[in-house]
N, CA and C atoms as a LAMMPS dump frame, in Angstrom:
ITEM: TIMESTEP
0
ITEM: NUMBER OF ATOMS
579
ITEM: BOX BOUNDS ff ff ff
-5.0000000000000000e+02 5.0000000000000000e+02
-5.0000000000000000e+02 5.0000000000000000e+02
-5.0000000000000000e+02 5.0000000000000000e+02
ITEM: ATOMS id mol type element x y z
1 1 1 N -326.507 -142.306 112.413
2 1 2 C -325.538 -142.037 113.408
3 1 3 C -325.86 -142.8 114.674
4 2 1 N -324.74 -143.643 114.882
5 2 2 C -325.487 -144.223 116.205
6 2 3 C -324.483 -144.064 117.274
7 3 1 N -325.13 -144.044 118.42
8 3 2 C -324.264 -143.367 119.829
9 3 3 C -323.907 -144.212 120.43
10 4 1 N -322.733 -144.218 120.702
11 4 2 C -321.747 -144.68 121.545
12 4 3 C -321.932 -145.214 123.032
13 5 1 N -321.965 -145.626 123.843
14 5 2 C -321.896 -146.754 124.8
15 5 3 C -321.548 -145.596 125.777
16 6 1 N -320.641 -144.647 125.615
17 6 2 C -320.255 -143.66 126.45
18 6 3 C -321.197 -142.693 126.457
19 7 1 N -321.708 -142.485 125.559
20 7 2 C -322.605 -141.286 124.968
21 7 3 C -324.313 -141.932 125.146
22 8 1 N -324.471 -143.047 125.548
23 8 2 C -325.816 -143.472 125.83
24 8 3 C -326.118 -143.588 127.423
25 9 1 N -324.991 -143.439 127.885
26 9 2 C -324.517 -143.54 129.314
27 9 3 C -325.428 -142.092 130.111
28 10 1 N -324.412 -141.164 129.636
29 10 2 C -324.754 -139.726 130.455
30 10 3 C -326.507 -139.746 129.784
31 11 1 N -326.859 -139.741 128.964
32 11 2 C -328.469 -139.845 128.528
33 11 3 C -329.242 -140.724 129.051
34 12 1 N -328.573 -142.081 129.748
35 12 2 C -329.442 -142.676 130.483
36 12 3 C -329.675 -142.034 131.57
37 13 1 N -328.766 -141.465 132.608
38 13 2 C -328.503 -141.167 133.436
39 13 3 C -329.333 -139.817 133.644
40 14 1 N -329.184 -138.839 132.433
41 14 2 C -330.112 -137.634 132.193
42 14 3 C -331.449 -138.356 132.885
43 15 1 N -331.739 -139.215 131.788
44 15 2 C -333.087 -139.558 131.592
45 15 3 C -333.866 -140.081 133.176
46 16 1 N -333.161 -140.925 133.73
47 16 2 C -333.06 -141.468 134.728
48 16 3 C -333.22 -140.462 135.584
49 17 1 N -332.211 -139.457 136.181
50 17 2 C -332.482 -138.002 136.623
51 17 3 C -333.822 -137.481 136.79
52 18 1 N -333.889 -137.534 135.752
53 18 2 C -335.213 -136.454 135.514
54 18 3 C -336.666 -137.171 135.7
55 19 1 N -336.371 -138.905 135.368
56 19 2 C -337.621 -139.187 135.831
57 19 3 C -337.592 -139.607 137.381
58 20 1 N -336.337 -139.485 137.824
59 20 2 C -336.106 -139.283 138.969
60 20 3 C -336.724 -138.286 139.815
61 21 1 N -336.261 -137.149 139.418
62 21 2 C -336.75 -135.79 139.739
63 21 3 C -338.296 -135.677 139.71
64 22 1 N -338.911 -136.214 138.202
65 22 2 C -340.077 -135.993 138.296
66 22 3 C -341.304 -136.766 139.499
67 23 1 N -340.519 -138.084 139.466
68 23 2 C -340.71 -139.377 140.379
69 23 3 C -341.03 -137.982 142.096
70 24 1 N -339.911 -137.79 142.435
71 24 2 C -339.719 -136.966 143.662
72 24 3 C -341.32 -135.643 143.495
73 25 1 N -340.84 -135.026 142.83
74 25 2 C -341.896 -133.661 142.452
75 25 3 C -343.031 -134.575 142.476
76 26 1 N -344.012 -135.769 142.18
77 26 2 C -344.963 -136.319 142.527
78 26 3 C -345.233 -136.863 143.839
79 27 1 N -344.233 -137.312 144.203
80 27 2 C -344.387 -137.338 145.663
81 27 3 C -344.46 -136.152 146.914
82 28 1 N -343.906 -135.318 146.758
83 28 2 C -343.893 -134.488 147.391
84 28 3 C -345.369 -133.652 146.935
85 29 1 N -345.822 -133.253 146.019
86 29 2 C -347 -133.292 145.21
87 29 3 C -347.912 -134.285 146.322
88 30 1 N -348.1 -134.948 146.107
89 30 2 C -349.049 -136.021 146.639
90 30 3 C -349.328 -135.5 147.877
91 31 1 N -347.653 -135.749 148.724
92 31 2 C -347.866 -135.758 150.064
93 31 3 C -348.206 -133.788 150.263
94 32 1 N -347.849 -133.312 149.72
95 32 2 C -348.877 -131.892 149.764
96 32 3 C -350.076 -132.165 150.097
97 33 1 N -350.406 -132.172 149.022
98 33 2 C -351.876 -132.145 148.961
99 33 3 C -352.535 -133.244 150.134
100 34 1 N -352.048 -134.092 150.833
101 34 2 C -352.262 -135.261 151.168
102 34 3 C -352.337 -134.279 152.777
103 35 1 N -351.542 -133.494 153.419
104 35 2 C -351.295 -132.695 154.268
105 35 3 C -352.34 -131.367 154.135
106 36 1 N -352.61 -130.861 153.114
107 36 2 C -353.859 -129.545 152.758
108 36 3 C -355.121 -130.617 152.984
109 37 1 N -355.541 -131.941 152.759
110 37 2 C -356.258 -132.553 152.716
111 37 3 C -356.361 -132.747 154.814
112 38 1 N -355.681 -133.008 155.304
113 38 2 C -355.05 -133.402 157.013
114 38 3 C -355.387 -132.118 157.371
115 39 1 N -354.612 -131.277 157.125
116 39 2 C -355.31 -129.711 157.494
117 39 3 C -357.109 -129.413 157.299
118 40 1 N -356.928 -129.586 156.03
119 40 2 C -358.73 -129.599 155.349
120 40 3 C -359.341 -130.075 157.247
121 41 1 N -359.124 -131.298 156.784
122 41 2 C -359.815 -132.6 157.981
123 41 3 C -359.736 -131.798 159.464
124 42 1 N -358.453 -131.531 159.801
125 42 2 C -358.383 -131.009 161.103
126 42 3 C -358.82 -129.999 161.376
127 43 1 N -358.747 -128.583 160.568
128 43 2 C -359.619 -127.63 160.08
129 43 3 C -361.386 -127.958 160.807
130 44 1 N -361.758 -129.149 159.64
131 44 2 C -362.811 -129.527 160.117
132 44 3 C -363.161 -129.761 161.062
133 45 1 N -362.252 -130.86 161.986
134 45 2 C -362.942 -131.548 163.28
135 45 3 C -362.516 -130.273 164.14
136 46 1 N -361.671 -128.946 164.135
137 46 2 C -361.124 -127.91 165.223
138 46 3 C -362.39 -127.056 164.538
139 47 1 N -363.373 -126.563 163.506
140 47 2 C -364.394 -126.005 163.664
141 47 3 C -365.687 -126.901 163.817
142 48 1 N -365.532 -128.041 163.773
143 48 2 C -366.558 -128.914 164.223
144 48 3 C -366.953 -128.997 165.717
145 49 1 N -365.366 -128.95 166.623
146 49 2 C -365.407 -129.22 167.97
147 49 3 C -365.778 -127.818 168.459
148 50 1 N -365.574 -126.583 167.657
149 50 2 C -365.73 -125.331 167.611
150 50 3 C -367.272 -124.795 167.886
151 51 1 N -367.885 -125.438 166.735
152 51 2 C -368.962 -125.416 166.77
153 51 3 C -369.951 -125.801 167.441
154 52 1 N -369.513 -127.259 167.922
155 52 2 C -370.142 -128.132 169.033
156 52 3 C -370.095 -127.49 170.658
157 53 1 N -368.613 -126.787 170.914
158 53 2 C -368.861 -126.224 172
159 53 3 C -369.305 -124.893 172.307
160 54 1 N -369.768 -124.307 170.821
161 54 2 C -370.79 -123.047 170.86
162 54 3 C -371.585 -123.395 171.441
163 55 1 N -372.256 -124.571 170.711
164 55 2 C -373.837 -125.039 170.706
165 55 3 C -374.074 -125.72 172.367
166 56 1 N -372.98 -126.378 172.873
167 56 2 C -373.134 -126.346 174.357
168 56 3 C -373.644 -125.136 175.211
169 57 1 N -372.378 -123.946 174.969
170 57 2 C -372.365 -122.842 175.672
171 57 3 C -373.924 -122.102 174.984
172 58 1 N -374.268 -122.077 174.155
173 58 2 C -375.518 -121.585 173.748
174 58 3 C -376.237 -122.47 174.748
175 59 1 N -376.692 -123.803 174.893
176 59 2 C -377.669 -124.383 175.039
177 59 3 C -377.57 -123.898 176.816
178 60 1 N -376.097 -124.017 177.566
179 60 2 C -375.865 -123.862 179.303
180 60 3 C -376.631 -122.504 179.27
181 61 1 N -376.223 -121.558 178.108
182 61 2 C -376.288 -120.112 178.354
183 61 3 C -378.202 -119.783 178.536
184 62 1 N -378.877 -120.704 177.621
185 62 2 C -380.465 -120.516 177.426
186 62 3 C -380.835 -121.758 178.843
187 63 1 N -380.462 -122.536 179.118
188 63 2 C -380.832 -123.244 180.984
189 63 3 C -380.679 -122.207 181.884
190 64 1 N -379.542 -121.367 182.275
191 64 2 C -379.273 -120.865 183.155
192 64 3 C -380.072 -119.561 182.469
193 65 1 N -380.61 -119.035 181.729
194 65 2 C -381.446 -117.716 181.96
195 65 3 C -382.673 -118.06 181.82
196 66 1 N -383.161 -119.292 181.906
197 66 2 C -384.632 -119.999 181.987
198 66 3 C -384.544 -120.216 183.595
199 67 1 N -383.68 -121.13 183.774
200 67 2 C -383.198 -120.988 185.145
201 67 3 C -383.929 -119.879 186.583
202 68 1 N -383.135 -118.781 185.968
203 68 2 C -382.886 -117.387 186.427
204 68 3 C -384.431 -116.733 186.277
205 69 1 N -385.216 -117.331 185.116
206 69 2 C -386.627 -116.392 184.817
207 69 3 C -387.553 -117.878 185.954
208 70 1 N -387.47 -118.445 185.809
209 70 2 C -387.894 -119.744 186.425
210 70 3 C -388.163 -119.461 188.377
211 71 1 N -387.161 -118.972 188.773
212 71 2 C -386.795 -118.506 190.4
213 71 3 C -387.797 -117.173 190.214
214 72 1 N -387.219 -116.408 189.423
215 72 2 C -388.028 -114.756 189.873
216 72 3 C -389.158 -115.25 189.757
217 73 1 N -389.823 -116.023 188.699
218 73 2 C -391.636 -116.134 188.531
219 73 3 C -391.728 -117.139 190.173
220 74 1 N -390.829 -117.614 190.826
221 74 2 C -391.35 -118.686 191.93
222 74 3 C -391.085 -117.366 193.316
223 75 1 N -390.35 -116.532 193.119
224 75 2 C -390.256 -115.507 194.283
225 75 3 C -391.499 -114.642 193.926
226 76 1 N -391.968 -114.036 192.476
227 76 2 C -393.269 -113.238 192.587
228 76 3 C -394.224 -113.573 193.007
229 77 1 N -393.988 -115.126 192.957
230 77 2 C -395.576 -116.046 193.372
231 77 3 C -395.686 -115.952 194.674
232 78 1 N -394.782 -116.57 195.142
233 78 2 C -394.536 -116.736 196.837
234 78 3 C -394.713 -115.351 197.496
235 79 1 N -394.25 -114.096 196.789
236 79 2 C -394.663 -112.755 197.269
237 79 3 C -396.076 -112.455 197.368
238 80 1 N -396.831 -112.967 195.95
239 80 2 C -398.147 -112.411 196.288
240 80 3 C -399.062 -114.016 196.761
241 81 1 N -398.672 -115.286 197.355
242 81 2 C -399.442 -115.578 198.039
243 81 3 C -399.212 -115.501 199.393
244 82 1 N -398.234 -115.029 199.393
245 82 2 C -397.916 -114.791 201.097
246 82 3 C -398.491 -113.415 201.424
247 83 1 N -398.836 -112.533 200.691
248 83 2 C -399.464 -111.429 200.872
249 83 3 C -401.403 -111.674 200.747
250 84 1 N -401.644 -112.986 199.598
251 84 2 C -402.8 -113.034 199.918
252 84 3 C -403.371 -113.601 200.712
253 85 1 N -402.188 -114.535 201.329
254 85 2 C -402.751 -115.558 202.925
255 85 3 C -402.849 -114.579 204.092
256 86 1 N -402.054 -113.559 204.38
257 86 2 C -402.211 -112.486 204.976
258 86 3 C -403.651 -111.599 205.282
259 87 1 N -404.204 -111.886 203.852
260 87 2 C -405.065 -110.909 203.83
261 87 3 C -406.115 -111.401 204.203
262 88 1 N -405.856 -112.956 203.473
263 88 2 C -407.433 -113.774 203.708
264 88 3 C -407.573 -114.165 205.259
265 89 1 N -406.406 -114.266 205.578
266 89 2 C -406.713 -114.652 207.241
267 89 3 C -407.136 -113.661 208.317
268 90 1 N -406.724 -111.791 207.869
269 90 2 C -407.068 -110.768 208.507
270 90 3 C -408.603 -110.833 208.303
271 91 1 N -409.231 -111.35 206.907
272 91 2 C -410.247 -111.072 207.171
273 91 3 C -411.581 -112.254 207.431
274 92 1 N -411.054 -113.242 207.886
275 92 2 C -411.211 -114.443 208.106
276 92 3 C -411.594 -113.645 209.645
277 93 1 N -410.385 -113.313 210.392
278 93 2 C -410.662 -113.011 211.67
279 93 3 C -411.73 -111.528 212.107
280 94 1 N -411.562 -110.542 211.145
281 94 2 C -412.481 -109.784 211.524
282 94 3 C -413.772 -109.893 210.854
283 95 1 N -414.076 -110.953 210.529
284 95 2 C -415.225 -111.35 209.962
285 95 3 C -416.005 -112.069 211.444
286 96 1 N -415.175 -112.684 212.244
287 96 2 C -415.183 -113.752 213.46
288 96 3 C -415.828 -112.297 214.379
289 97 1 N -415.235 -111.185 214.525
290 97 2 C -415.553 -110.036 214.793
291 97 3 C -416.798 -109.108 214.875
292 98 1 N -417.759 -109.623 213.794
293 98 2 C -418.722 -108.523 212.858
294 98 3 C -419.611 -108.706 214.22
295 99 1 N -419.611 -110.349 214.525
296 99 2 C -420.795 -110.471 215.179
297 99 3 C -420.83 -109.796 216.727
298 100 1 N -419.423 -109.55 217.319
299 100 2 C -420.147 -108.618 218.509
300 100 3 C -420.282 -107.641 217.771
301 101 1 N -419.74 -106.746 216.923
302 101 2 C -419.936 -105.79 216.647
303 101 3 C -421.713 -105.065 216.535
304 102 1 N -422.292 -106.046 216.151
305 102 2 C -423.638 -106.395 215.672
306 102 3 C -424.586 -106.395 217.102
307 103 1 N -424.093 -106.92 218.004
308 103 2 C -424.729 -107.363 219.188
309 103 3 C -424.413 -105.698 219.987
310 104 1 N -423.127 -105.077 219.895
311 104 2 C -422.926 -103.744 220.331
312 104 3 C -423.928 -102.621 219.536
313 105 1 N -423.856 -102.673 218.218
314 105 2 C -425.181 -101.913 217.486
315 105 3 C -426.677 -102.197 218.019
316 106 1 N -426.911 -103.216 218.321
317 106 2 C -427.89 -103.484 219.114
318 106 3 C -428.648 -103.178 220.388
319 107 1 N -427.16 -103.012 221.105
320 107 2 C -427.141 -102.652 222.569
321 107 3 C -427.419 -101.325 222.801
322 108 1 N -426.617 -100.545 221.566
323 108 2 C -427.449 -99.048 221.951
324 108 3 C -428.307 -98.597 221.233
325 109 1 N -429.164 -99.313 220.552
326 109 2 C -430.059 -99.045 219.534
327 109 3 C -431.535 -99.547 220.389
328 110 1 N -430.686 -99.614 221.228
329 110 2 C -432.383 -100.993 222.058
330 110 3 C -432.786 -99.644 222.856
331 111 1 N -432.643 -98.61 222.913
332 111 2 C -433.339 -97.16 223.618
333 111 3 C -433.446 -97.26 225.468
334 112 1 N -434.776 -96.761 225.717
335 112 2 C -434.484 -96.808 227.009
336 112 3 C -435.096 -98.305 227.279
337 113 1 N -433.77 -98.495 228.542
338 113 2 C -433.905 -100.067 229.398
339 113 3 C -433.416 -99.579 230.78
340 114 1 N -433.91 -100.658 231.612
341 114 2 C -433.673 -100.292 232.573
342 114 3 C -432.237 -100.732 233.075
343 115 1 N -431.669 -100.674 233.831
344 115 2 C -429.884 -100.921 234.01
345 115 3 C -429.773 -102.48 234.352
346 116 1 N -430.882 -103.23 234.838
347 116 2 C -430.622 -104.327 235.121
348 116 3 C -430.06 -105.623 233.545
349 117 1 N -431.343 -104.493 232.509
350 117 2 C -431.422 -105.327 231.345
351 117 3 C -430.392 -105.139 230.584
352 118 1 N -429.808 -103.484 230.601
353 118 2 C -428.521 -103.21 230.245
354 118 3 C -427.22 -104.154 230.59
355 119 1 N -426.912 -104.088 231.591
356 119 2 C -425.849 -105.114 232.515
357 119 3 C -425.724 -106.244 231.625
358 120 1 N -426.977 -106.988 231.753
359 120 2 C -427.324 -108.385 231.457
360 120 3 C -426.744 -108.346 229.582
361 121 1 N -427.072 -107.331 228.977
362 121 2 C -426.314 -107.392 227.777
363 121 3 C -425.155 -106.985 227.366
364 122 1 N -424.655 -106.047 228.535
365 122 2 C -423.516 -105.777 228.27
366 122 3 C -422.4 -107.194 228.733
367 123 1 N -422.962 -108 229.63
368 123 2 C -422.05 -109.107 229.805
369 123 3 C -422.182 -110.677 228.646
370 124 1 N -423.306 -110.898 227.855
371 124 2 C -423.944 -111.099 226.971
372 124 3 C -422.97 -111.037 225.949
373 125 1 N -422.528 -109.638 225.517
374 125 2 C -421.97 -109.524 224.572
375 125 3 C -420.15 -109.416 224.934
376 126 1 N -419.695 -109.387 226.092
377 126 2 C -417.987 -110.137 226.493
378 126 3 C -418.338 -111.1 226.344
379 127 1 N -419.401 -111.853 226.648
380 127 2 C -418.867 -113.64 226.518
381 127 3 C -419.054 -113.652 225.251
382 128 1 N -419.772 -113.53 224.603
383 128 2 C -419.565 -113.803 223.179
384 128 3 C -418.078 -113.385 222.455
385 129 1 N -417.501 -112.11 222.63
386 129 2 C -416.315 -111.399 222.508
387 129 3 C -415.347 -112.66 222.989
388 130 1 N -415.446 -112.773 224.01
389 130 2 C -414.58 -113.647 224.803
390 130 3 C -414.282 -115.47 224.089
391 131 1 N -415.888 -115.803 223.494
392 131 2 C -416.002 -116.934 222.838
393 131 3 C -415.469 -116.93 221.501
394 132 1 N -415.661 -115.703 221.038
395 132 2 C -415.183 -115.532 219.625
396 132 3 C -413.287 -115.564 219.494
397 133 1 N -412.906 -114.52 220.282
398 133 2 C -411.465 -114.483 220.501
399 133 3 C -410.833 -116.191 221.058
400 134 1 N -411.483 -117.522 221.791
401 134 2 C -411.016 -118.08 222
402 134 3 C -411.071 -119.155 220.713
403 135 1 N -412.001 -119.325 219.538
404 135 2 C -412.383 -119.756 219.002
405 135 3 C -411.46 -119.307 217.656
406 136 1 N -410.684 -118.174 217.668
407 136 2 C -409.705 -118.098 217.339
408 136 3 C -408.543 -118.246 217.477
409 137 1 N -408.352 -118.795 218.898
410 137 2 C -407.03 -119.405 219.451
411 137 3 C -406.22 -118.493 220.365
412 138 1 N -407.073 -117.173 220.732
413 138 2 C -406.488 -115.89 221.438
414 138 3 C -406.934 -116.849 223.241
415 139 1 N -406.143 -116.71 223.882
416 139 2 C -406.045 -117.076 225.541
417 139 3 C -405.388 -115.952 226.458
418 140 1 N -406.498 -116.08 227.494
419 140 2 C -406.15 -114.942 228.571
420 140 3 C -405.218 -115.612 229.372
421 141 1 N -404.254 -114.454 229.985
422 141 2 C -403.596 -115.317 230.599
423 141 3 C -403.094 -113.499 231.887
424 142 1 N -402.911 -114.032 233.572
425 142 2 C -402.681 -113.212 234.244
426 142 3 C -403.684 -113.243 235.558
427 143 1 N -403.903 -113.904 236.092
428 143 2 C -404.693 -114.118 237.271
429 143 3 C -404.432 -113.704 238.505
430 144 1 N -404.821 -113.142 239.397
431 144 2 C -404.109 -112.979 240.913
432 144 3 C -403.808 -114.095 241.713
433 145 1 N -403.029 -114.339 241.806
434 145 2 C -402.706 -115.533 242.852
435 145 3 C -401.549 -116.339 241.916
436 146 1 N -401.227 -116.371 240.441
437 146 2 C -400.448 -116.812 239.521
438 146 3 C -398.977 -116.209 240.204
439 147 1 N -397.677 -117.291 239.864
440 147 2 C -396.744 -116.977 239.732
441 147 3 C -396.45 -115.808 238.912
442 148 1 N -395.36 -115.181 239.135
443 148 2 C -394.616 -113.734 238.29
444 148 3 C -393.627 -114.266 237.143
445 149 1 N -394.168 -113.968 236.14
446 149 2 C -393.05 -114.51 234.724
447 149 3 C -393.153 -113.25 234.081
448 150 1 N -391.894 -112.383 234.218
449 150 2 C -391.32 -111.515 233.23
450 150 3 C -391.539 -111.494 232.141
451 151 1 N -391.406 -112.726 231.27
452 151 2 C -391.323 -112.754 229.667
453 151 3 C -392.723 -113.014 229.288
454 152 1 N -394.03 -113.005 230.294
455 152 2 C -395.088 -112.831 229.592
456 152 3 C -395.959 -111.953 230.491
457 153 1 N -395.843 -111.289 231.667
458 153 2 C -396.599 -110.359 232.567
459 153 3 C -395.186 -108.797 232.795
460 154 1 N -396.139 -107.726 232.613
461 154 2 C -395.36 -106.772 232.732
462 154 3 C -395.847 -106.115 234.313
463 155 1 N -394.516 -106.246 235.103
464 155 2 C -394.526 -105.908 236.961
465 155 3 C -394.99 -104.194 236.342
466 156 1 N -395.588 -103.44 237.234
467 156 2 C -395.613 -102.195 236.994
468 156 3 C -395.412 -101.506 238.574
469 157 1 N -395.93 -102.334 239.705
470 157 2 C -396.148 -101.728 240.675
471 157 3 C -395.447 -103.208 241.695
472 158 1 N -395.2 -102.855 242.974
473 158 2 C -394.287 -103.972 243.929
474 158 3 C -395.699 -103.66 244.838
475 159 1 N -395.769 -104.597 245.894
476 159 2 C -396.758 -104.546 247.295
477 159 3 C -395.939 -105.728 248.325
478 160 1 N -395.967 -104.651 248.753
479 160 2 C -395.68 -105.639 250.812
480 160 3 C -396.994 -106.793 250.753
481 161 1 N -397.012 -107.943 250.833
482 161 2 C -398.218 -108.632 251.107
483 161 3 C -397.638 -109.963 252.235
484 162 1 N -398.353 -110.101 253.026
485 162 2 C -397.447 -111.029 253.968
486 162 3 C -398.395 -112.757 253.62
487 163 1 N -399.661 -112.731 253.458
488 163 2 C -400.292 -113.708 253.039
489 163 3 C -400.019 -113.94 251.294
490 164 1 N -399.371 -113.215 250.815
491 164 2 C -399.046 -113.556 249.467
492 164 3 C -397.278 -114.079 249.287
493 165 1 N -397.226 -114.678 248.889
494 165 2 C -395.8 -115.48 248.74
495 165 3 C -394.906 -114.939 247.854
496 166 1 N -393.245 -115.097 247.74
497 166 2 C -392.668 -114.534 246.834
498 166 3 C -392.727 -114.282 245.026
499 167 1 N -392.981 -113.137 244.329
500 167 2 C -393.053 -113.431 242.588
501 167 3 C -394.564 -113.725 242.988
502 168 1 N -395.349 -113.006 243.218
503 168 2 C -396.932 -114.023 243.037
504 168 3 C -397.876 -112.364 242.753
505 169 1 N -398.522 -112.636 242.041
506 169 2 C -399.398 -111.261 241.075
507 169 3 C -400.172 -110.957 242.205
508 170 1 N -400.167 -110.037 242.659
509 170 2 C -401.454 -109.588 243.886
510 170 3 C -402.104 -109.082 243.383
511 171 1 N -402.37 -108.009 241.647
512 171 2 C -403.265 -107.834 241.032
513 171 3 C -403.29 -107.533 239.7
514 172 1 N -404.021 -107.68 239.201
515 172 2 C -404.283 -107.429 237.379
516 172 3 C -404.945 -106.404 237.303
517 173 1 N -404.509 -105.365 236.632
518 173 2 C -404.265 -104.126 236.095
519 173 3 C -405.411 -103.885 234.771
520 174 1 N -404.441 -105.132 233.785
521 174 2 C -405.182 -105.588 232.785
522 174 3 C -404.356 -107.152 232.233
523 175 1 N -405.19 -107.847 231.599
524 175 2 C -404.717 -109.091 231.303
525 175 3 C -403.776 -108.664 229.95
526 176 1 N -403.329 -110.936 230.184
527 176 2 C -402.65 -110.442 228.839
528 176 3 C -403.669 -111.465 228.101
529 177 1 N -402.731 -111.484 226.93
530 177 2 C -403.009 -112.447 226.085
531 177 3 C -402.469 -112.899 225.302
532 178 1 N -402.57 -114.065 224.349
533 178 2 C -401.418 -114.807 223.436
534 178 3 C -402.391 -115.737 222.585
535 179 1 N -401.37 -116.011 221.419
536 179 2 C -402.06 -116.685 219.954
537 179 3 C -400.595 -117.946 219.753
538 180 1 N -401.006 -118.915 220.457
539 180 2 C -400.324 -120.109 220.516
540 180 3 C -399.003 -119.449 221.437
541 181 1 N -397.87 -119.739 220.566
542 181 2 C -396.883 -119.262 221.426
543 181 3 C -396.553 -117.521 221.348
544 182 1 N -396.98 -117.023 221.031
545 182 2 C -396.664 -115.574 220.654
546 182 3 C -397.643 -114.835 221.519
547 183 1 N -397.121 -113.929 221.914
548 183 2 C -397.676 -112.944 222.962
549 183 3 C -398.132 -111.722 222.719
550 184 1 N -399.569 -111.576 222.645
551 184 2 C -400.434 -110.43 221.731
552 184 3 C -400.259 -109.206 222.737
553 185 1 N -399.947 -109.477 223.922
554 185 2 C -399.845 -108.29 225.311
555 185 3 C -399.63 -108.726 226.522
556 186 1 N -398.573 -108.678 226.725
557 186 2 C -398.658 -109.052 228.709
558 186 3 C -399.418 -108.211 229.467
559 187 1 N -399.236 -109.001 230.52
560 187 2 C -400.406 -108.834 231.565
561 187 3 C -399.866 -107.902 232.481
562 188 1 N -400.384 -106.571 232.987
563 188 2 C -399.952 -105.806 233.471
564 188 3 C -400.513 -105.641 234.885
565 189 1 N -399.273 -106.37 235.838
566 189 2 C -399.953 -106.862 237.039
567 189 3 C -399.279 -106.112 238.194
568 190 1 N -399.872 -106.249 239.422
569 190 2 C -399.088 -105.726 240.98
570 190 3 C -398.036 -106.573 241.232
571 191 1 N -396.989 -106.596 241.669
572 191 2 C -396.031 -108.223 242.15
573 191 3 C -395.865 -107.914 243.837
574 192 1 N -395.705 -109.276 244.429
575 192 2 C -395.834 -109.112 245.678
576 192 3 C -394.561 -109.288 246.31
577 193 1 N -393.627 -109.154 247.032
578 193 2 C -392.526 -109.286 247.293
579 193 3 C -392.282 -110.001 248.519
């Protein structure tokens, strides 16, 4: 039986169709998978970039609390050497100290003397006092006859003086004293008006 020219027609055409169709269904096929593959990929590089900016924020997150432990260990330090420069210098200075102290144990340990020999050590041991305190950088300051400065002599008492000139100390009470610029006690003087 052989088919007709008309009848080989619609069967080409079937045929044609369908490998048509199938032609299409592979492509679209392809480009699927070709797109799950693009996804796959992008997938990848969006948990790659994911991952990468964990590992940043991990790495900022471990600087800044090294950071943070880094300062407190430099503030504990600075706390306890500023507390031990404190200490070493208090006793730096009353060490500078021992020795009148030593020369005063002396003075009344020396029994009976007569007042002349007494005197003589009791002034003996201010100059030394006096040498020691300057040798630490302590200065007297408050003289009679000195100008009147408020911010380092404290007025306690006024005097009429006609040979003494205006603001001028007519007497010391008790001195002062000072350690460079800082003022350990003003001088508590007469002022003359």
């Amino acid at each position: 039986m052989a088919k007709t020219k008309k009848e080989e027609a619609p069967a080409k055409e079937q045929t044609e169709a369908e490998e048509q169709k199938e032609q299409t269904e592979k492509t679209e096929k392809a480009n699927s998978e070709e797109k799950k593959t693009e996804n796959k990929k992008s997938e990848k590089k969006s948990e790659s970039k994911t991952e990468k900016l964990e590992k940043e924020l991990a790495a900022a997150k471990e600087a800044h609390i090294r950071t943070l432990a880094e300062y407190d260990n430099y503030r504990k330090r600075s706390t306890r050497e500023k507390e031990a420069a404190y200490g070493d210098s208090k006793a730096d200075c009353l060490k500078e100290l021992l020795g009148v102290l030593d020369n005063f144990e002396r003075a009344i340990s020396a029994g009976e003397t007569d007042l002349e020999s007494y005197k003589k050590g009791v002034e003996m041991i201010y100059t030394s006092f006096c040498e020691t305190l300057k040798k630490l950088g302590v200065e007297a300051f408050g003289e009679k006859g000195e100008p009147f400065d408020p911010n380092i002599h404290n007025g306690v008492m006024h005097t009429e003086d006609e040979s003494l000139g205006e603001n001028v100390i007519a007497q010391v009470f008790s001195k002062g004293y000072r350690l460079g610029d800082r003022i350990l006690r003003p001088a508590m003087v007469q002022v003359a008006n």
